[in-house]
Jmol script that loads the backbone (N, CA, C; Angstrom):
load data "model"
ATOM      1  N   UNK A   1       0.820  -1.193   0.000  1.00  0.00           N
ATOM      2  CA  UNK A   1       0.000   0.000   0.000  1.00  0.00           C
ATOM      3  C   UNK A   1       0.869   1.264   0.000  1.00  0.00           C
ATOM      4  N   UNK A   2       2.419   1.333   0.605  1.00  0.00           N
ATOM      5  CA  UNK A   2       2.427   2.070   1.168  1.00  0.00           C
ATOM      6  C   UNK A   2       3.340   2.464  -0.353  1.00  0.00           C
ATOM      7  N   UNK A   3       3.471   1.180  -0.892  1.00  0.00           N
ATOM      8  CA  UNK A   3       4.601   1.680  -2.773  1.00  0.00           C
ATOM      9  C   UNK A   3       3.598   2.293  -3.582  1.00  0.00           C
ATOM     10  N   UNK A   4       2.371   2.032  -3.519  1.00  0.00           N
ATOM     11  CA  UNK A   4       1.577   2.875  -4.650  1.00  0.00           C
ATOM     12  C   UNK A   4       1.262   4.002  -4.196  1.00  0.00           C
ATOM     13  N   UNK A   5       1.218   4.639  -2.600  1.00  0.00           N
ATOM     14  CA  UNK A   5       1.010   5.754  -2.622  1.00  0.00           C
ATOM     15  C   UNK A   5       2.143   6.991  -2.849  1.00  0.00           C
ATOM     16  N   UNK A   6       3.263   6.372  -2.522  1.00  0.00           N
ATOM     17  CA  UNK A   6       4.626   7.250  -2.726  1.00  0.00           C
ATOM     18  C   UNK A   6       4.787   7.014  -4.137  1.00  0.00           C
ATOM     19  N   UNK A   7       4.419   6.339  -4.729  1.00  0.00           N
ATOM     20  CA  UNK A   7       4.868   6.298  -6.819  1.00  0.00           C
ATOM     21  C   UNK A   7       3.773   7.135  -7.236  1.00  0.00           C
ATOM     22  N   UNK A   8       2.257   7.177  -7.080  1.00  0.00           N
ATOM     23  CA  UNK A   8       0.915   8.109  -7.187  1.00  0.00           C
ATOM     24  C   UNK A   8       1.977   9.716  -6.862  1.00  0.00           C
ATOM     25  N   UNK A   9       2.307   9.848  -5.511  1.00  0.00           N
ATOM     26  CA  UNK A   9       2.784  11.265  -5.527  1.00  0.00           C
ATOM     27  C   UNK A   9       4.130  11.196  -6.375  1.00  0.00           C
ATOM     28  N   UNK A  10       4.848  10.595  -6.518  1.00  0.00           N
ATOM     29  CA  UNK A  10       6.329  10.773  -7.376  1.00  0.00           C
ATOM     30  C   UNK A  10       5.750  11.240  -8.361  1.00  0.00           C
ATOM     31  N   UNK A  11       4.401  10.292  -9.339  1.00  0.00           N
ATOM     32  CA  UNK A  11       4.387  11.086 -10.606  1.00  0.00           C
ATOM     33  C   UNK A  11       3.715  12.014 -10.464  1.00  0.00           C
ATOM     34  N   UNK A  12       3.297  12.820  -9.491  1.00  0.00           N
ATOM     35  CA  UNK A  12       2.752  13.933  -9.785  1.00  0.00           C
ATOM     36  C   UNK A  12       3.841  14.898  -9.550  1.00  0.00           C
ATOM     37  N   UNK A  13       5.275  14.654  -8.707  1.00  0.00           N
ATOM     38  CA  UNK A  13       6.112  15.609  -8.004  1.00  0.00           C
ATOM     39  C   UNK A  13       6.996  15.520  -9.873  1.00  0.00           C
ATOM     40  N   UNK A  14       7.297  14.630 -10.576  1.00  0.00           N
ATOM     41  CA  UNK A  14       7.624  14.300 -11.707  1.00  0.00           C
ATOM     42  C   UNK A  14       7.112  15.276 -12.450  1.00  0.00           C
ATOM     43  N   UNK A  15       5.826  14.508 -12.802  1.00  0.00           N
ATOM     44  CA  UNK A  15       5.387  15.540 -13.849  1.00  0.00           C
ATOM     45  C   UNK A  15       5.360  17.446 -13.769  1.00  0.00           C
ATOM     46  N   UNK A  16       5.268  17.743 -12.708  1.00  0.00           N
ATOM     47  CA  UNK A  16       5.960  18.878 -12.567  1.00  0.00           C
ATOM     48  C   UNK A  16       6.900  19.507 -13.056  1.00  0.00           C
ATOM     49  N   UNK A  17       8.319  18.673 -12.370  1.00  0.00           N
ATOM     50  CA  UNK A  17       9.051  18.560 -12.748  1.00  0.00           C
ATOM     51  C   UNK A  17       9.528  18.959 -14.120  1.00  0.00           C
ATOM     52  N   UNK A  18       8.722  17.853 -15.004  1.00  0.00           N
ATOM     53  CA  UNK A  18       9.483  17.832 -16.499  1.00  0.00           C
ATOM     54  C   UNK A  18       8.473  19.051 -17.030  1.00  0.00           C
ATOM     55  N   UNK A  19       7.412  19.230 -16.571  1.00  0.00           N
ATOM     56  CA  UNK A  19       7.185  20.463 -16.949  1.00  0.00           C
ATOM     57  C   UNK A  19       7.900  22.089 -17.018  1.00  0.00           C
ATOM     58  N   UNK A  20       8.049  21.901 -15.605  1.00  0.00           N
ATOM     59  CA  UNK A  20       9.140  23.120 -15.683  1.00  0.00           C
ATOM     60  C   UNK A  20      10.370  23.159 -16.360  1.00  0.00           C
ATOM     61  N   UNK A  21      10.744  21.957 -16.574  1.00  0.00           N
ATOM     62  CA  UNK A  21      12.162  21.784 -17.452  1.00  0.00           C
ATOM     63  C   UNK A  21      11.651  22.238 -18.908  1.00  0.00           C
ATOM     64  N   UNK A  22      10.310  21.614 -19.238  1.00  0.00           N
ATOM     65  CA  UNK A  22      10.225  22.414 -20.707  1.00  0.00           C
ATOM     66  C   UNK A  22       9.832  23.792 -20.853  1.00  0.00           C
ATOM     67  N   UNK A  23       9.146  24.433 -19.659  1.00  0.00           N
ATOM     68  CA  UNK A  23       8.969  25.316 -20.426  1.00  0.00           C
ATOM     69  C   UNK A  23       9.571  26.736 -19.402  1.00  0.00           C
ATOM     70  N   UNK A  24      11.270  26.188 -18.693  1.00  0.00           N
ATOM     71  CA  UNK A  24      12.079  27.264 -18.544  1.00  0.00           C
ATOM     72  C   UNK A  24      13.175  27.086 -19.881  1.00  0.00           C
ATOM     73  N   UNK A  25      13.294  26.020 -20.181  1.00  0.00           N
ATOM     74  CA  UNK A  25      13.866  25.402 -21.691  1.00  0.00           C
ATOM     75  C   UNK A  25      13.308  26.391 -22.729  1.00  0.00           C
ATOM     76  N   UNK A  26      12.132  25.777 -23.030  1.00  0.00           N
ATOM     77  CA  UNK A  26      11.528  26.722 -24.281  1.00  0.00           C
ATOM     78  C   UNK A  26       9.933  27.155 -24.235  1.00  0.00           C
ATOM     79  N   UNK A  27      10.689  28.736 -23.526  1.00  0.00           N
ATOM     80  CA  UNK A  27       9.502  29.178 -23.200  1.00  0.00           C
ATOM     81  C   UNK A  27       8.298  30.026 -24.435  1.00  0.00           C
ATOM     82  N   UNK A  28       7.511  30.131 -24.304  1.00  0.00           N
ATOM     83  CA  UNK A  28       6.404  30.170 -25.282  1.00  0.00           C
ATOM     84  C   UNK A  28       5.239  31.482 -24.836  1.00  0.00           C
ATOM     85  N   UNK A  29       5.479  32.421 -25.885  1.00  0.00           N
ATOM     86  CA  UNK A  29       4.222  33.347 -25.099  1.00  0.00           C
ATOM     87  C   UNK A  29       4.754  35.154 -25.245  1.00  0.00           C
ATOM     88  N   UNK A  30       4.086  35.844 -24.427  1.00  0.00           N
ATOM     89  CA  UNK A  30       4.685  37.082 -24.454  1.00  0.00           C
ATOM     90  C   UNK A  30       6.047  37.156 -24.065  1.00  0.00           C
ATOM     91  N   UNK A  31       5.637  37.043 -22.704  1.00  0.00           N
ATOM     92  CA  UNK A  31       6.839  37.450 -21.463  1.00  0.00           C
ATOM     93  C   UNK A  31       7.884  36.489 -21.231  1.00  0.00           C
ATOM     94  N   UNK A  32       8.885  36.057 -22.042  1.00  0.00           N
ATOM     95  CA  UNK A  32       9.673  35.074 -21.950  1.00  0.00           C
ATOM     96  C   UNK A  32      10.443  34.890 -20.271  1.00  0.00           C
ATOM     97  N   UNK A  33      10.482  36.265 -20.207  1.00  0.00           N
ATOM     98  CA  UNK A  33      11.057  36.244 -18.646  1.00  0.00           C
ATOM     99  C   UNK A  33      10.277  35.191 -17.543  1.00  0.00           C
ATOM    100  N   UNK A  34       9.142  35.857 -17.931  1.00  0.00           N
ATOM    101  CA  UNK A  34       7.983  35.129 -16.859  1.00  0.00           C
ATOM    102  C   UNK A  34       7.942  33.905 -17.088  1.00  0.00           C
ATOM    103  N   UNK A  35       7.845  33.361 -18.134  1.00  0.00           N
ATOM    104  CA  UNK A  35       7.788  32.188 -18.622  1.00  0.00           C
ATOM    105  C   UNK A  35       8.705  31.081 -17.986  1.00  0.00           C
ATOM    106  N   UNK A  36      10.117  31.690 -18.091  1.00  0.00           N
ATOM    107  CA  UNK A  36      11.190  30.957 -17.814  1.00  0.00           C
ATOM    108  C   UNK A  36      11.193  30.881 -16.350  1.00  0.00           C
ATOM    109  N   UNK A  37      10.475  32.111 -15.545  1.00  0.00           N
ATOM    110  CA  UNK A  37      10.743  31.919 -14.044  1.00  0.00           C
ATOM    111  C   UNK A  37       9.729  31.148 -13.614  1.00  0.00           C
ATOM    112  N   UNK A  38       8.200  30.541 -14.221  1.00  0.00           N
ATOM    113  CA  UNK A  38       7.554  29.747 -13.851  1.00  0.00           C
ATOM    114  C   UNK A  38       8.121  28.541 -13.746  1.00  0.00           C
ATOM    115  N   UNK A  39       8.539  28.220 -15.051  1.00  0.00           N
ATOM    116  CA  UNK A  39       9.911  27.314 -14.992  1.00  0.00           C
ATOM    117  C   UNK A  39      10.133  26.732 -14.138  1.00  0.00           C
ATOM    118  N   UNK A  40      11.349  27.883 -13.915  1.00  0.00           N
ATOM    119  CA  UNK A  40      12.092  27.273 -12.279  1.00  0.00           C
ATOM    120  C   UNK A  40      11.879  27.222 -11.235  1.00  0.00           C
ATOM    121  N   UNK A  41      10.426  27.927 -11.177  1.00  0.00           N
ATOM    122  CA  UNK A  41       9.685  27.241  -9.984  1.00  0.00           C
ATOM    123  C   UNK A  41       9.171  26.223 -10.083  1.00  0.00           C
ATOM    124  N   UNK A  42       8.388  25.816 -11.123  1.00  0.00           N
ATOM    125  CA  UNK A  42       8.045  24.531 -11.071  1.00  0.00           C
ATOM    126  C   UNK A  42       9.000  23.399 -10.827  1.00  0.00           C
ATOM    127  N   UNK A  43      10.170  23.654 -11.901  1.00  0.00           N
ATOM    128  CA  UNK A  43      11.429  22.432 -11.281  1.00  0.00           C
ATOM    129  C   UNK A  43      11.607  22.416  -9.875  1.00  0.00           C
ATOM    130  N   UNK A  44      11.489  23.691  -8.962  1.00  0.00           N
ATOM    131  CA  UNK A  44      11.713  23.449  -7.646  1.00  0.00           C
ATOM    132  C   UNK A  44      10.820  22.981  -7.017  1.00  0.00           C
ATOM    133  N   UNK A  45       9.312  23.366  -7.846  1.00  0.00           N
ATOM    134  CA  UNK A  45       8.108  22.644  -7.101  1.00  0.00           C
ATOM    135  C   UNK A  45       8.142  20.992  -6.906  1.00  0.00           C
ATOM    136  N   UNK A  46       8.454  20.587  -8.127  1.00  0.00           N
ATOM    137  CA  UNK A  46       8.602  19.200  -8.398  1.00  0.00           C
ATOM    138  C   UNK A  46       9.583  18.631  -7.590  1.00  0.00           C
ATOM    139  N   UNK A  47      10.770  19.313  -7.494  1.00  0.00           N
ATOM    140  CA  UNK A  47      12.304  18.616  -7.111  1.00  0.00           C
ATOM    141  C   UNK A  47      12.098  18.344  -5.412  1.00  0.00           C
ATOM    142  N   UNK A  48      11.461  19.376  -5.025  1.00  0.00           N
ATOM    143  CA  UNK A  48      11.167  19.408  -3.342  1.00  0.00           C
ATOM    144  C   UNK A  48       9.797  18.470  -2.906  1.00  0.00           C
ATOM    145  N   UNK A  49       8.980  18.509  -4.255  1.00  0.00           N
ATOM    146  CA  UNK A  49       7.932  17.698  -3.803  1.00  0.00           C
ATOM    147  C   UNK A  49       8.753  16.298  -3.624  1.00  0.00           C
ATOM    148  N   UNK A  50       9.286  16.058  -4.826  1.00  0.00           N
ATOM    149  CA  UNK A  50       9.809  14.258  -4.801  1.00  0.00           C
ATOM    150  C   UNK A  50      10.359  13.802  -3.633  1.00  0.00           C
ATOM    151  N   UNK A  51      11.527  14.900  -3.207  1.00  0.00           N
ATOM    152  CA  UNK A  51      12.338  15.040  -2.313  1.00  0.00           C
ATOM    153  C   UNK A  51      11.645  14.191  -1.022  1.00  0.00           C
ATOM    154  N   UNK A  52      10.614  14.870  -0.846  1.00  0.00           N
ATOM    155  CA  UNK A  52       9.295  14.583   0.564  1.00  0.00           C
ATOM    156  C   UNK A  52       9.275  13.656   0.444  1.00  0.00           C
ATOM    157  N   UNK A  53       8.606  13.175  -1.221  1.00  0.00           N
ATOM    158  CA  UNK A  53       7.852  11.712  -1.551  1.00  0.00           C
ATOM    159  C   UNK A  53       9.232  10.825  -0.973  1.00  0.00           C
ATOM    160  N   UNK A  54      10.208  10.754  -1.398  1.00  0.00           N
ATOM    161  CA  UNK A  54      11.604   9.712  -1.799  1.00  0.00           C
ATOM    162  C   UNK A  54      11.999   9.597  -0.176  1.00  0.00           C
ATOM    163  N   UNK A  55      11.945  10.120   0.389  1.00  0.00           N
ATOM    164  CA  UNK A  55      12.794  10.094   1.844  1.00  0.00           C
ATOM    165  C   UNK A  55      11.773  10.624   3.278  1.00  0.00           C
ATOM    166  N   UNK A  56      11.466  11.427   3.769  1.00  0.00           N
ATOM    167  CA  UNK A  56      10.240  11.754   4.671  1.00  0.00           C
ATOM    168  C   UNK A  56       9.415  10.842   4.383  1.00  0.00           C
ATOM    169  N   UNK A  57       8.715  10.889   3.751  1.00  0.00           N
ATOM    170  CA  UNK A  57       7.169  10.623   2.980  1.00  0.00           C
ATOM    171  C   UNK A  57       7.392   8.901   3.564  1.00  0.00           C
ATOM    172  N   UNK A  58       8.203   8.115   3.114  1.00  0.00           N
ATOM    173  CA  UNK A  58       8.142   6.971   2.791  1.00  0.00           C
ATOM    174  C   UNK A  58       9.020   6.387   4.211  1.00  0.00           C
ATOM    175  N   UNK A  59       9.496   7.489   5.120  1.00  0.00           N
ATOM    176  CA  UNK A  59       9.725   7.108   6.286  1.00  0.00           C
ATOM    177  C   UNK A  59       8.635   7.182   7.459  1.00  0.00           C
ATOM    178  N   UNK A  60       7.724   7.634   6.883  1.00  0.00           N
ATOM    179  CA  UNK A  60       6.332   7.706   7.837  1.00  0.00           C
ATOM    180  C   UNK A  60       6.204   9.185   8.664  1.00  0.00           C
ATOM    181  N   UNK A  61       6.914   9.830   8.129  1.00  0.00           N
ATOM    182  CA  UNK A  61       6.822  11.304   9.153  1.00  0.00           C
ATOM    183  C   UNK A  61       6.143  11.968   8.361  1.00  0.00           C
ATOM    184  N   UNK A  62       5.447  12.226   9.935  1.00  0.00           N
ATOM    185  CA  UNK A  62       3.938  12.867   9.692  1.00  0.00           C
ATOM    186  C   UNK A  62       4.209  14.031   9.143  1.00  0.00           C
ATOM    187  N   UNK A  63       4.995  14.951   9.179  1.00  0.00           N
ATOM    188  CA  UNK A  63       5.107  16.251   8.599  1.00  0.00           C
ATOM    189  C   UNK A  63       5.396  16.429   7.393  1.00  0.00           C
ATOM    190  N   UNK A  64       5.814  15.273   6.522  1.00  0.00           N
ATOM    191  CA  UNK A  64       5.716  15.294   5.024  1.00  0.00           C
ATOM    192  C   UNK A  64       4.106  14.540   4.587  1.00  0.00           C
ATOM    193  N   UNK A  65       3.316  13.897   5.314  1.00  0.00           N
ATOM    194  CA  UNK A  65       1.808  13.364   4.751  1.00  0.00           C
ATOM    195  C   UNK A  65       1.606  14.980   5.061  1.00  0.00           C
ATOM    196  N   UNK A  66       1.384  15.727   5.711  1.00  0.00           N
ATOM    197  CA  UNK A  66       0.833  17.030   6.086  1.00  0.00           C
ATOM    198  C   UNK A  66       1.322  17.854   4.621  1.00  0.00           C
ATOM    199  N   UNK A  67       2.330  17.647   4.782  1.00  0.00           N
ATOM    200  CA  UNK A  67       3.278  19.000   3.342  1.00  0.00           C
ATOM    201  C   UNK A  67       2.855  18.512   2.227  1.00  0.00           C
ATOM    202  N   UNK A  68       2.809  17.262   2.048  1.00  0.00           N
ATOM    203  CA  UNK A  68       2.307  17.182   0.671  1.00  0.00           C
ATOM    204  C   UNK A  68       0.501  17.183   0.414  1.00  0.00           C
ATOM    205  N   UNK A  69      -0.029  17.232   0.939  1.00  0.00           N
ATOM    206  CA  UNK A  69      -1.499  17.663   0.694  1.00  0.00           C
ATOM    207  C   UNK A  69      -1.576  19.260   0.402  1.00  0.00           C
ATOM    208  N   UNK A  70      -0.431  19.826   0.259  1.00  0.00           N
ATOM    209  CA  UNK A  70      -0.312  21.029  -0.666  1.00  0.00           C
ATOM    210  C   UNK A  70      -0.106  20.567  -2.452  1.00  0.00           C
ATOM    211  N   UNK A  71      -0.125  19.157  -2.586  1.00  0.00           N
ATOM    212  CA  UNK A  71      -0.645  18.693  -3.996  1.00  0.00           C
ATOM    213  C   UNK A  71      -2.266  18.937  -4.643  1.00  0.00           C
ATOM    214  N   UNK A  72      -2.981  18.204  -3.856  1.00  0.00           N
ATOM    215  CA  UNK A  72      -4.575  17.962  -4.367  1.00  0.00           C
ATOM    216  C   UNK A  72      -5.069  18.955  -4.216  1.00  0.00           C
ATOM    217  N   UNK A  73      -4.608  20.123  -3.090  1.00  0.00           N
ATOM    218  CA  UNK A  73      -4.841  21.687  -3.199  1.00  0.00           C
ATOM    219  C   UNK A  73      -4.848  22.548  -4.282  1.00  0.00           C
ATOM    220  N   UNK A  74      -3.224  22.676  -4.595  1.00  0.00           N
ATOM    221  CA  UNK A  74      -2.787  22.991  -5.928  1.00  0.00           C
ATOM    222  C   UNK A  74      -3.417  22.818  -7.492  1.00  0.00           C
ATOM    223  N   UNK A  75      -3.699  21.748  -7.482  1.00  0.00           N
ATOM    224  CA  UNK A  75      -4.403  21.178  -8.433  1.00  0.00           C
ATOM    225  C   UNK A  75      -5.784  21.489  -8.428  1.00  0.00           C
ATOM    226  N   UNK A  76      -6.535  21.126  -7.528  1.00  0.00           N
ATOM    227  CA  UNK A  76      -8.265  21.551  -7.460  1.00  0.00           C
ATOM    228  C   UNK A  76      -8.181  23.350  -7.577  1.00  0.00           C
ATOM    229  N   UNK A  77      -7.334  24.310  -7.435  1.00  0.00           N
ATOM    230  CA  UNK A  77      -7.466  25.640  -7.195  1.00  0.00           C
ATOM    231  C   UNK A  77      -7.041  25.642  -9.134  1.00  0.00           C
ATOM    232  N   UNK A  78      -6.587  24.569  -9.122  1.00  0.00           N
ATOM    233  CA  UNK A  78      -5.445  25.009 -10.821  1.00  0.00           C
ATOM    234  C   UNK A  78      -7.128  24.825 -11.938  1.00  0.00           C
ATOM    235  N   UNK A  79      -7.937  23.827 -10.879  1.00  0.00           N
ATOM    236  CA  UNK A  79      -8.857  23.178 -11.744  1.00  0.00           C
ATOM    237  C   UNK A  79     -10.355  24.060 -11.485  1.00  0.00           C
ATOM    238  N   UNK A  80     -10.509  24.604 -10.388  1.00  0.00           N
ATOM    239  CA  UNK A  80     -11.628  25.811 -10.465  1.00  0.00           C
ATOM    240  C   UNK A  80     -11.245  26.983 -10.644  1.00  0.00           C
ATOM    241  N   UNK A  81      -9.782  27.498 -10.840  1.00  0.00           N
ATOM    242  CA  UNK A  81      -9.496  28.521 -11.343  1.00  0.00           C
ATOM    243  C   UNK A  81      -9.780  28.711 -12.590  1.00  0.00           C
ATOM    244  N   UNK A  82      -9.985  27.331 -13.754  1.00  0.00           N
ATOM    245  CA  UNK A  82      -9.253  27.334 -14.910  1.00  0.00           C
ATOM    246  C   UNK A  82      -8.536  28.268 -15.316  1.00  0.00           C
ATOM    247  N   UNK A  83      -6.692  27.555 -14.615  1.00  0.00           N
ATOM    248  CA  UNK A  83      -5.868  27.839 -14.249  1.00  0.00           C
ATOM    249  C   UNK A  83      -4.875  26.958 -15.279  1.00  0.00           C
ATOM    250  N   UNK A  84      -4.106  27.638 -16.224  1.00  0.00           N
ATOM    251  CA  UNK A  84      -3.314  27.041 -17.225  1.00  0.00           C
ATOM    252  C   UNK A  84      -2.401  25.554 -16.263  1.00  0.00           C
ATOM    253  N   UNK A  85      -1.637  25.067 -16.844  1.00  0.00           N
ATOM    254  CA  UNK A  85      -1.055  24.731 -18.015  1.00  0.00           C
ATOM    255  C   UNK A  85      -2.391  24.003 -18.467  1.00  0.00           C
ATOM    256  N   UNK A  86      -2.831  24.209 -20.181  1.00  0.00           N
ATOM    257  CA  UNK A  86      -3.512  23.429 -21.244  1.00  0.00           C
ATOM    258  C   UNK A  86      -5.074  24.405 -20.632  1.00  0.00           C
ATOM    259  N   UNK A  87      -6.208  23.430 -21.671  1.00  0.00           N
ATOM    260  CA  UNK A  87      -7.375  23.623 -21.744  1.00  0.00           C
ATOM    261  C   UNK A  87      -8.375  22.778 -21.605  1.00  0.00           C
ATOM    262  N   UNK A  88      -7.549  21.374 -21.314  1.00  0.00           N
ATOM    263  CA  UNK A  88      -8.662  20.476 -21.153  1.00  0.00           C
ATOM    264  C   UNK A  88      -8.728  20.565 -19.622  1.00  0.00           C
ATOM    265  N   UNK A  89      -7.749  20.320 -19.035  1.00  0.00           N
ATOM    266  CA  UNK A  89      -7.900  20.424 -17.348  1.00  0.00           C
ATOM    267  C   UNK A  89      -7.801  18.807 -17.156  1.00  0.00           C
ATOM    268  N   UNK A  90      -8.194  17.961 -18.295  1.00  0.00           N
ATOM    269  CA  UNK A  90      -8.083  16.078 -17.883  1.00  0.00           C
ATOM    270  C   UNK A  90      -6.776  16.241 -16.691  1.00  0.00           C
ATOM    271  N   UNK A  91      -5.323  16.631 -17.035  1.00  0.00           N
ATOM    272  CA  UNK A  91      -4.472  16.555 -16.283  1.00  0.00           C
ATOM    273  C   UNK A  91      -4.645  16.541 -14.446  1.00  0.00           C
ATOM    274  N   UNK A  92      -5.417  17.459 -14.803  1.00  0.00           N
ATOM    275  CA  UNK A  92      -5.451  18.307 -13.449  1.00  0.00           C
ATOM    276  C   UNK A  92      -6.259  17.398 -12.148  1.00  0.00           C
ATOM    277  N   UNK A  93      -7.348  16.772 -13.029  1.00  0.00           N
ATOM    278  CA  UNK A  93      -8.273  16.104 -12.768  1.00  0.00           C
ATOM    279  C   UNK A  93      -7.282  14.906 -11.848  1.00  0.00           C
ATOM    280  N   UNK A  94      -6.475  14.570 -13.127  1.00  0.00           N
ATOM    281  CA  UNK A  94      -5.709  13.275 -12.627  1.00  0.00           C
ATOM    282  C   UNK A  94      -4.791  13.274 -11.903  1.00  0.00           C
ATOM    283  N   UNK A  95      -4.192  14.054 -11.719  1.00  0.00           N
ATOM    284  CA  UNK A  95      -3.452  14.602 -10.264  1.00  0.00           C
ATOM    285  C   UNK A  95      -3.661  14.689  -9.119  1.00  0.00           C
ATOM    286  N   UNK A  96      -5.116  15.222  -9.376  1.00  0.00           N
ATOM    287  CA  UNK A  96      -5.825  15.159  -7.850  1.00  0.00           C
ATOM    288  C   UNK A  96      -6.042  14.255  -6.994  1.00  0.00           C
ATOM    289  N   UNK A  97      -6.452  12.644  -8.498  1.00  0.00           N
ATOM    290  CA  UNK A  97      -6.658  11.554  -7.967  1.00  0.00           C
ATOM    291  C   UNK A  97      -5.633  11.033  -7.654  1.00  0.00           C
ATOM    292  N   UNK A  98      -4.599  11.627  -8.292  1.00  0.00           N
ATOM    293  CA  UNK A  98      -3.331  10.587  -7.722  1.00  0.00           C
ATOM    294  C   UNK A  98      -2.667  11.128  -6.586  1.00  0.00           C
ATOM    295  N   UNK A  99      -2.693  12.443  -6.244  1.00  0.00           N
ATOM    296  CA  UNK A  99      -2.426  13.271  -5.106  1.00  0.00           C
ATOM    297  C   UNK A  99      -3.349  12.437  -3.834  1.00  0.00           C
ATOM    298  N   UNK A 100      -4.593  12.162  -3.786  1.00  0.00           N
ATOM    299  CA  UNK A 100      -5.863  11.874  -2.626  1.00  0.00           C
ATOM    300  C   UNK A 100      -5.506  10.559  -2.909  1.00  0.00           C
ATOM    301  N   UNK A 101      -5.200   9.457  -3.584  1.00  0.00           N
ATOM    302  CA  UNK A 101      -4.702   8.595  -3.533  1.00  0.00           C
ATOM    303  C   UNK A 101      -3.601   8.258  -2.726  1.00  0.00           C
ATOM    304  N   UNK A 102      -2.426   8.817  -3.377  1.00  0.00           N
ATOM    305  CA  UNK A 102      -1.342   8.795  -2.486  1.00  0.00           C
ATOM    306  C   UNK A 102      -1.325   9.235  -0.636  1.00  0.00           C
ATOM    307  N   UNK A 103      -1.871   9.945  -0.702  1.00  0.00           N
ATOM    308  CA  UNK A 103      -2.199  10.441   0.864  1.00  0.00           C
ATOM    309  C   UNK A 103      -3.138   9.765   1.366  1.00  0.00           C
ATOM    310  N   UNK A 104      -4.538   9.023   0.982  1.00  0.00           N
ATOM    311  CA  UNK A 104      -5.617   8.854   2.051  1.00  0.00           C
ATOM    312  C   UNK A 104      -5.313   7.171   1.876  1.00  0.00           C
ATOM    313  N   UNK A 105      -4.267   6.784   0.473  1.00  0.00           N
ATOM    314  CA  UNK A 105      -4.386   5.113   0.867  1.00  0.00           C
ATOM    315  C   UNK A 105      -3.622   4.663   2.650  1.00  0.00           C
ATOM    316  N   UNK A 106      -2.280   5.438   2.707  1.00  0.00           N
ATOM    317  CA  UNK A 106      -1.686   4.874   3.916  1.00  0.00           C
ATOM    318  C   UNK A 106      -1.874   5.819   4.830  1.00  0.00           C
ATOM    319  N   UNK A 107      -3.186   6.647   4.863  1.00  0.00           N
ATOM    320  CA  UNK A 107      -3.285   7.588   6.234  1.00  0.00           C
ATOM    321  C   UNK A 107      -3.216   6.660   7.876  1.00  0.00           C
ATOM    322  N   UNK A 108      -3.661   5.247   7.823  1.00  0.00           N
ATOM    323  CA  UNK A 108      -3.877   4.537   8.901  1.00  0.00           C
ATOM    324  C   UNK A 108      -2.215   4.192   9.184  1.00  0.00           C
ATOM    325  N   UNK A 109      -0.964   4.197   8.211  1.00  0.00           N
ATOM    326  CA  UNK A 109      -0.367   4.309   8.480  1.00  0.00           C
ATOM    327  C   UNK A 109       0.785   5.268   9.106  1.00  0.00           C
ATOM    328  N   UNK A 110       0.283   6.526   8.751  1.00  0.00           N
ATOM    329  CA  UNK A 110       0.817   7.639   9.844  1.00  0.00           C
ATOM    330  C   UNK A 110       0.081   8.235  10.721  1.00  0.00           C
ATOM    331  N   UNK A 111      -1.161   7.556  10.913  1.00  0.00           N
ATOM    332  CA  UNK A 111      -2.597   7.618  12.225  1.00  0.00           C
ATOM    333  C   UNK A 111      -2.892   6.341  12.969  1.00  0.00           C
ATOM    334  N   UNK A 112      -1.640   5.231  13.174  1.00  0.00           N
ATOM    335  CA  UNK A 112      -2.124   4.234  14.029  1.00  0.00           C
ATOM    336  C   UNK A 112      -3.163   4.088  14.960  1.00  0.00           C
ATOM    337  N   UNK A 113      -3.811   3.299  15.287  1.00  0.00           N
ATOM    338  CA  UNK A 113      -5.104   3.344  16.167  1.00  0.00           C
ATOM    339  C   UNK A 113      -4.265   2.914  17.284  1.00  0.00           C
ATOM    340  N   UNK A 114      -4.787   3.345  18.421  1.00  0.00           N
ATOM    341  CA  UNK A 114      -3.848   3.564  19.538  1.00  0.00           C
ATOM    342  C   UNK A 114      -4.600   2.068  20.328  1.00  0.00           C
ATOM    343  N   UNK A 115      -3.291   1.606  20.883  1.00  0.00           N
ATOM    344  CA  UNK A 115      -3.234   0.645  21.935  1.00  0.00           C
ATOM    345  C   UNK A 115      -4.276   0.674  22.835  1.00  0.00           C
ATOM    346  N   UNK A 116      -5.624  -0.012  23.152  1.00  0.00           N
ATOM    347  CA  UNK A 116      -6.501  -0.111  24.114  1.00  0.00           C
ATOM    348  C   UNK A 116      -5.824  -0.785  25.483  1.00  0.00           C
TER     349      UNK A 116
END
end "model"
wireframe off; spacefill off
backbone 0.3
color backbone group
């Protein structure tokens, strides 16, 4: 349980990721500046998300299940904003599920039921 919920958030900390790599790479639009600095936030968004997922996350500390539910946030605000990247929003959709996935499959594992 606890490998599909840390691979669910990897590819979402991923796909980030390679997003920002393309489009501080080759940015597209008016403001190339802006463009490129979304960029590199996103690579940092991604790089720090994984970071959580790869090491915290998968050591059971509670303060990375907490930090990363700034995923399915992100995403649902990206998805009632209609809030770029694209126009279909499918992405966004699927992030969410894989974000609430990743977090609510092993919640019993960083919320043990306490010893009677």
């Amino acid at each position: 349980m606890m490998r599909i919920s840390w691979v669910c958030l990897a590819i979402v900390s991923l796909a980030i990721l390679v997003f920002g790599v393309v489009v501080a790479a080759v940015p597209s639009g008016g403001d190339m500046g802006l463009y490129r600095a979304d960029g590199l936030a996103s690579i940092g968004l991604g790089f720090f998300g994984a970071m959580i997922v790869l090491v915290p996350y998968q050591r059971r500390e509670l303060w990375a299940w907490f930090a990363l539910w700034f995923y399915p946030v992100f995403w649902a605000v990206h998805l009632l904003g209609n809030l770029p990247p694209g126009t279909d929003h499918i992405h966004q959709v699927i992030f969410i599920a894989l974000s609430l996935i990743g977090l609510l499959l092993p919640a019993r594992m960083f919320f043990p039921a306490e010893p009677h």
